[in-house]
N, C-alpha and C positions, 0 to 999 in steps of 0.2 A: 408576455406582450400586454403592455397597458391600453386601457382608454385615451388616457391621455397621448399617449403617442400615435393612436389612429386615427385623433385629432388634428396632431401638429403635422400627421402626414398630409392629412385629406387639405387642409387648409394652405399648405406649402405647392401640392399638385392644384388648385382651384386656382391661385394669385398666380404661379410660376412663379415665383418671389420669395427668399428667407425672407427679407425686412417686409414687404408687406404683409405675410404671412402674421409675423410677430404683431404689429402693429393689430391687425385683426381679434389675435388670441391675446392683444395686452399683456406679453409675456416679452422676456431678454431675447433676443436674437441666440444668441450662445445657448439657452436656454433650451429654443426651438431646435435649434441643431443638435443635441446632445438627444432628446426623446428622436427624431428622424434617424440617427445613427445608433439607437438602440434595437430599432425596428429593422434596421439593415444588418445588423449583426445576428437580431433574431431568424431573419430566413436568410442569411449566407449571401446575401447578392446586394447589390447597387440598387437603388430604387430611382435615383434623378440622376441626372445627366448635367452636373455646373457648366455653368461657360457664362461670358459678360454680359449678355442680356434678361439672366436668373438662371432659373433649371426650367429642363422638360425630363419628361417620364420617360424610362428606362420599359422595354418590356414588361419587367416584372410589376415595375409599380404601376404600370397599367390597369395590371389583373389586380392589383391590390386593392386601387382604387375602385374599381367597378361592382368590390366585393365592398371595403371597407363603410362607402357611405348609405348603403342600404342597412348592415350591421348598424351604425352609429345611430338613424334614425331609430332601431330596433331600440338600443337602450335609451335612447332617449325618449322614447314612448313609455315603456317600462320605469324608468324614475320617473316622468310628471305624475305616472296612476301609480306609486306609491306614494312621492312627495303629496298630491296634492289630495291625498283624502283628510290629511290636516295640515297641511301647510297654507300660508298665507303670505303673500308677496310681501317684503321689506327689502326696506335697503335704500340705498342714496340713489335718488334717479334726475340725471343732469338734460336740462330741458333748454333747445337756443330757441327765441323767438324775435323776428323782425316787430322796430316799431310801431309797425301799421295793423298790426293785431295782437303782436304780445298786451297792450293793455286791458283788453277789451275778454280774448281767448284767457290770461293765465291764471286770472281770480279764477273763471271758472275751472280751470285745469284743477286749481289748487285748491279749491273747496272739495271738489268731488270728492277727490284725495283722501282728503282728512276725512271725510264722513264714510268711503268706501276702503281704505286702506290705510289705517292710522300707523303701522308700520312702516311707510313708504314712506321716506323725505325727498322730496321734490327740492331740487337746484334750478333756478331760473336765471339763465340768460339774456339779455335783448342786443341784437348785435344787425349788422345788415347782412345781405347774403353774401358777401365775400368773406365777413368777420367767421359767418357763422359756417361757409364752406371750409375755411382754418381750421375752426375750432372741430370739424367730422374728422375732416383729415388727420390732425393732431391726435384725435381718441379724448378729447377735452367734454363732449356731450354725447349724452344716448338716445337723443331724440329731436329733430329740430322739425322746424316749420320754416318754409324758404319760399322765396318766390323767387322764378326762373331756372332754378338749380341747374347746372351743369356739369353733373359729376359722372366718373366714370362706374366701370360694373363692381368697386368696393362698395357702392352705395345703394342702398334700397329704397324706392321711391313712389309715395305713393300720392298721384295727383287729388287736389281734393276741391279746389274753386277755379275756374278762370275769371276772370273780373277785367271788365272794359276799362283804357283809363281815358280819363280827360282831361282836356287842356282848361286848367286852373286859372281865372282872370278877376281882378278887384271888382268887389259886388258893388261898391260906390260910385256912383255918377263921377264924383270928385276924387274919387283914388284912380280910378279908370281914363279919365282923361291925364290924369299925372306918367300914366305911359305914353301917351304922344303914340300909340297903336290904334289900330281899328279892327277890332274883335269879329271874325265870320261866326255865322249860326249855326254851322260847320264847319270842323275844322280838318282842312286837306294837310299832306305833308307838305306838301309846296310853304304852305303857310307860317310854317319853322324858320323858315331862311330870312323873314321880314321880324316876327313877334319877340320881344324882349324876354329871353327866357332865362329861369332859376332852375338851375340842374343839378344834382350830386355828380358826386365826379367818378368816374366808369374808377371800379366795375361795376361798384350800383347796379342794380338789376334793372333800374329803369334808363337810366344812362344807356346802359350796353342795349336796350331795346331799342330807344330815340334814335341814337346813330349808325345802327343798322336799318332801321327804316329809315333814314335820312337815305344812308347810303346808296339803299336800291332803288333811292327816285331821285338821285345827283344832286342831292340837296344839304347845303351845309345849313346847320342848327345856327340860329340866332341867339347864342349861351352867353349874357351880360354878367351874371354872378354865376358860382358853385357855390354851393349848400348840401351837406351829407344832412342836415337832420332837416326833418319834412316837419318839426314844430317852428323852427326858427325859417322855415320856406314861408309854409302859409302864412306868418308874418310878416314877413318882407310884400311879399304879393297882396297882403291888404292894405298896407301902405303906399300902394302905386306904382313900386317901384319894377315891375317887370309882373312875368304869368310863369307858371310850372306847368307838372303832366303828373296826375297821380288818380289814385281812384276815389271814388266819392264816400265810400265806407271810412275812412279815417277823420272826415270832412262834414260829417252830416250835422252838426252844431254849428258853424261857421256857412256852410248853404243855404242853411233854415232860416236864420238868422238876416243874411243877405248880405253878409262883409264879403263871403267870397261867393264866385260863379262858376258853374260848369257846362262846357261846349263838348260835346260829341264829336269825335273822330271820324270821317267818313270810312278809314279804313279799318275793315274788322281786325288789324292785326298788329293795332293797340290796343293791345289785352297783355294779363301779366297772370300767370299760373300759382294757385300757390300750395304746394307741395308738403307731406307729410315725409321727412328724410331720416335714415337710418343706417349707421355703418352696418355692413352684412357681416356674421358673428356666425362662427358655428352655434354657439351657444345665446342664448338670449335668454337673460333671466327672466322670472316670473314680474318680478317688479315694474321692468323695461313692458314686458308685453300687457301689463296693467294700463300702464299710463298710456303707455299707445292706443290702446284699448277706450280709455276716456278721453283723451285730443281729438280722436274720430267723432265719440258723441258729442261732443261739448261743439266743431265744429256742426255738425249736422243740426244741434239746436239752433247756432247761430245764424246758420241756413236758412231753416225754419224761420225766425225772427224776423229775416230778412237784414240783418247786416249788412248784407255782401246784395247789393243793389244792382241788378239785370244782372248776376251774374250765371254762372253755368254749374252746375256742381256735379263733381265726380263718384262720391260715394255710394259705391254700389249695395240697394235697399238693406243688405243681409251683413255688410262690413261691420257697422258697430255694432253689436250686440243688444244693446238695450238702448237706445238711440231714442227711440219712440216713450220709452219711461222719462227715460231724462229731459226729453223738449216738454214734459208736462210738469214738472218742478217749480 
């Protein structure tokens, strides 16, 4: 009886699922079933139950399971305090981050990096959260940063800012009258159905947020253009031609300045979450749990900074390890 096949059992009984399974262990399908039907030949009996909605558990592989993943964690304890009395995390670590923070998060990502893990190469992605819910689901990245996420229990997720958005309107007397609108000091949802708005196109995380709160106050969005990229937005919106909804952390040069403006939401439930995500892996290498390990600090400094302006933050004081070193750098 191998490891690996108490692996590809325990991960086939977790999903119900051979392909999800696979997908998990980044292994063949055929592959996966060849170690599952080793371990049934090993103890004489069936262990899953096929049929067209995956497998379930047989009696036996019941008791297999109950035993099998307390063993697994056993060796898996036992290799990290052998590996890691000299090992050091390497290896390719593939990272998605949204526009509205990858610029700002990935230098710091990628510096730590190099100074804390010069074996570790870092992949960066920047994608929106539909691109980059693909690219978890695919097995294309090992680490992403999202906001909104809506994934199911393959995915591991760990909340880390809420951030209020606001309705984005031309900071110019003379680009603001080019809308032909009349701007509240607050802005209710009623107020969408009138105001000239620059939207991405659902499923954008913020799209999918607007028209559910549109939704649940009977209010259709006043959407004149779509725009997936919030650089070519705020452009548009300084030029008169309509207002957005984003948060003011991507914004704070264009605010300060006074090209653009920001109106407060009366409703607390424009707000947009943004999530540390992770396919869930029996295994997770040292690398993966590196870098995860410095996105948490590197956020918590940006925290600290104030980046993320009235926002909420999630990470709980003992999460990042060295947190409090790294915001003094």
């Amino acid at each position: 009886m191998l490891i690996d096949d108490l692996h590809a059992f325990v991960s086939v009984a977790r999903t119900r699922s051979f392909s999800a399974a696979a997908i998990r262990l980044r292994v063949a399908q055929s592959s996966l079933s060849k170690r599952v039907s080793r371990l049934e030949q090993h103890f004489g009996t069936a262990l899953f139950l096929r049929h067209g909605r995956g497998v379930s558990l047989t009696a036996a592989g019941t008791v297999l399971l109950a035993n099998a993943e307390g063993l697994l964690r056993e060796v898996e304890r036992i290799e990290a305090d052998v590996r890691g009395i000299n090992a050091e995390p390497e290896g390719l670590v593939r990272i998605a981050m949204p526009p509205a923070t990858g610029p700002v998060l990935a230098p710091m990502v990628l510096e730590r990096c190099v100074v804390e893990y010069p074996k570790i190469v870092p992949q960066i992605r920047e994608g929106t959260s539909d691109a980059i819910h693909q690219w978890l689901s695919s097995g294309e990245v090992d680490v992403a940063m999202m906001y909104n996420p809506e994934l199911g229990p393959a995915m591991e997720v760990q909340p880390l800012v809420t951030e209020p958005l606001f309705l984005i309107m031309p900071g110019t007397p003379r680009a603001r009258a080019l809308t032909r609108a009349e701007f509240p000091e607050a802005c209710a949802v009623e107020d969408l159905a009138r105001l000239p708005l620059i939207l991405p196109r659902s499923p954008h995380s913020i799209r999918v947020l607007v028209d559910r709160l549109c939704a649940g106050h009977n209010v259709h969005p006043n959407v004149v253009f779509e725009s997936d990229s919030i650089r070519s937005t705020k452009g548009i919106v300084e030029r008169g031609l309509g207002c957005t909804i984003f948060s003011r952390s991507f914004l704070v040069q264009e605010l300060s300045t006074g090209r653009l403006a920001a109106v407060p939401f009366k409703s607390a439930l424009a707000a947009w979450q943004l999530c540390l995500v992770m396919p869930r892996r029996d295994q997770v290498s040292m690398a993966i749990r590196a870098v995860r390990r410095v996105i948490l600090e590197q956020a918590t400094r940006l925290y600290q900074e104030r980046f993320w302006q009235d926002a909420r933050f999630h990470i709980a004081a003992d999460e990042p390890s060295s947190a409090q070193s790294s915001s003094r750098d």
